[in-house]
N, C-alpha and C positions, 0 to 999 in steps of 0.2 A: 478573505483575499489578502497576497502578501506582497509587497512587490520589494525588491531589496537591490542592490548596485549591481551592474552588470562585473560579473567572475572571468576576469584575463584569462586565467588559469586555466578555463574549457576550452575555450578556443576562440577566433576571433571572426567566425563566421556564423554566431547567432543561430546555435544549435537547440532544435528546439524538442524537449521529449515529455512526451504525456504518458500520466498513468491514471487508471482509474482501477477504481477497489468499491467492490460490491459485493451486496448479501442480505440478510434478512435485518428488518428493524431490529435493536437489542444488540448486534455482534460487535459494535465499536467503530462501525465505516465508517460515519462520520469524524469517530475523535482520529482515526487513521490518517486521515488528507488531510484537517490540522493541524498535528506533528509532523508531517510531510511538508508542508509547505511552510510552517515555523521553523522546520529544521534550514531545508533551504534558502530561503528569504534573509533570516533575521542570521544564522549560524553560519552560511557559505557566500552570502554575500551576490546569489543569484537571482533574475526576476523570475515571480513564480506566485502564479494563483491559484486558488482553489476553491474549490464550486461544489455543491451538495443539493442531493434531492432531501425536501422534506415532505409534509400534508401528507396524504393517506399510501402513499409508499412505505413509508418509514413506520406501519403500523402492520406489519406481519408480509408487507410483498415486498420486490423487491429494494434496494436503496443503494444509493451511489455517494460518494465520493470522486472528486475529479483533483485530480492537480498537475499542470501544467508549469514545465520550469527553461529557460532559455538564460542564453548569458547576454542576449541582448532585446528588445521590446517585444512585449507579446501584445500583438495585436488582435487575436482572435482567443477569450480567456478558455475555451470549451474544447474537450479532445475530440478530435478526430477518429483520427484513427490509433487505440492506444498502443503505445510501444509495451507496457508491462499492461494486466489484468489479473487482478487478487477475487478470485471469487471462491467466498466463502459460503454458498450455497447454489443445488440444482439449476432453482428460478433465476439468478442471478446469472449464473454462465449461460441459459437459454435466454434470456434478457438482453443480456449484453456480448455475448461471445462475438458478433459479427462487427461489435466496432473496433476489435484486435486485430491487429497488422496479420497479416498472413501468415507470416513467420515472425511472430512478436513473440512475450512471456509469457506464459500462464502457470500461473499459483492457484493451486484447489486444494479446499480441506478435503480427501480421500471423505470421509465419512460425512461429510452430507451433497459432494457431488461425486454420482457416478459415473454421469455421461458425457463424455470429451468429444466434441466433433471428429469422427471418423477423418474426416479430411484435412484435419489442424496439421499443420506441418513445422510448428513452431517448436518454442523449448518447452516442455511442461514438466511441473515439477508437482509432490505432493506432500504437502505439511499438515500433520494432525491436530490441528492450531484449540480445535474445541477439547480435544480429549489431553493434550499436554496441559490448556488451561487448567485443565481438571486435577490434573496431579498437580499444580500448583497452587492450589486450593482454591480458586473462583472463576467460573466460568466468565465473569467480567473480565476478566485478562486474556481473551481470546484473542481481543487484537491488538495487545501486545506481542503476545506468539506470532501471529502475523507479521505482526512489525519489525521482529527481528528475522523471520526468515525472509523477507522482504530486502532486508538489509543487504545482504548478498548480492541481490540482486542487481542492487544501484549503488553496491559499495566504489565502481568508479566515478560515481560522480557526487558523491557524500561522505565525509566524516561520519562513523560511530557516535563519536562522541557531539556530533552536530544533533544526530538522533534523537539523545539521550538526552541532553539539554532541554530539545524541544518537549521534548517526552516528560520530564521534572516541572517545565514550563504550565503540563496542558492537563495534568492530571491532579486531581486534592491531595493532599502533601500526604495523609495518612494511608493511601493508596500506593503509592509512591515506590516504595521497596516491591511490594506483591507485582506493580508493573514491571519493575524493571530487573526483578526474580524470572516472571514470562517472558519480557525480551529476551532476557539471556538465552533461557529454554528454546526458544525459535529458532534463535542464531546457533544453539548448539545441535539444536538436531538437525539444521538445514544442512550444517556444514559437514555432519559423519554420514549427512543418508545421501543425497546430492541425486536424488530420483529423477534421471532428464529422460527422456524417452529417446 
């Protein structure tokens, strides 16, 4: 959990917007909503927590990430109903698909989910987040891939370079480049392919 000064600069009506990011134990959810809410908190100067499923989710079903950010008090630290959803696996969007705003965001790795609610009427997008990892030489960088096509997403309401800091911040130094070689990847392909429905 991170809470940091409430940000003039959004607005001054205590806007309040949640994301959550979910998938399989292994894919990096968790280190995702700590670089999310480090970037926020500590880098933008916004209140914002972040919350995680562990115990036997976290070992092949599914697993969450939450992180909640406002520019003025959060009183309830848990999403609701989330404004973006990163799911990087089937279980995970069957899991969690109905806590997504109607017309909210949804991020799916194309190749390990197939099935979109028919009735989603929102933006969805799809980034090959496992298989870019792959050409970046470690599948452990999946959710950096994520995290830069992510980025896009909430690039109004976050610095890159707020990201990226948190990102250096949250990961072992000698990892370090290889993550932030797959951020790039994420962000470059989100930005040529731009798959909205």
């Amino acid at each position: 959990m991170y809470a940091g000064k409430n940000r003039t600069e959004m607005n001054t009506t205590n806007e309040r917007y949640e994301i959550r990011i979910a998938g399989f134990g292994g894919q990096g959810v968790v280190t995702i909503g700590r670089i999310l809410g480090r970037a926020f908190a500590v880098y933008e100067g916004l209140n914002s927590v972040n919350t995680q499923s562990y115990g036997p989710e976290s070992r092949g079903g599914a697993c969450r990430s939450e992180v909640v950010i406002s520019s003025g008090p959060i009183h309830y630290p848990y999403v609701r109903k989330a404004h973006l959803l990163v799911a990087l696996s089937q279980l995970a969007l069957d899991e969690y698909g109905d806590s997504l705003h109607a017309e909210g965001t949804l991020l799916v790795d194309p190749d390990t989910v197939e099935n979109v609610p028919a009735g989603f009427r929102g933006d969805l997008y799809r980034v090959p987040t496992m298989g870019i990892a792959r050409e970046v030489g470690n599948m452990k960088f999946q959710n950096s891939v994520a995290l830069g096509a992510l980025y896009w997403l909430i690039q109004d309401k976050i610095a890159e370079e707020s990201i990226q800091k948190a990102l250096a911040d949250s990961v072992p130094p000698k990892t370090l480049e290889g993550n932030i070689a797959a951020f790039d990847q994420g962000k470059t392909y989100f930005k040529q392919s731009k798959q909205s429905k």
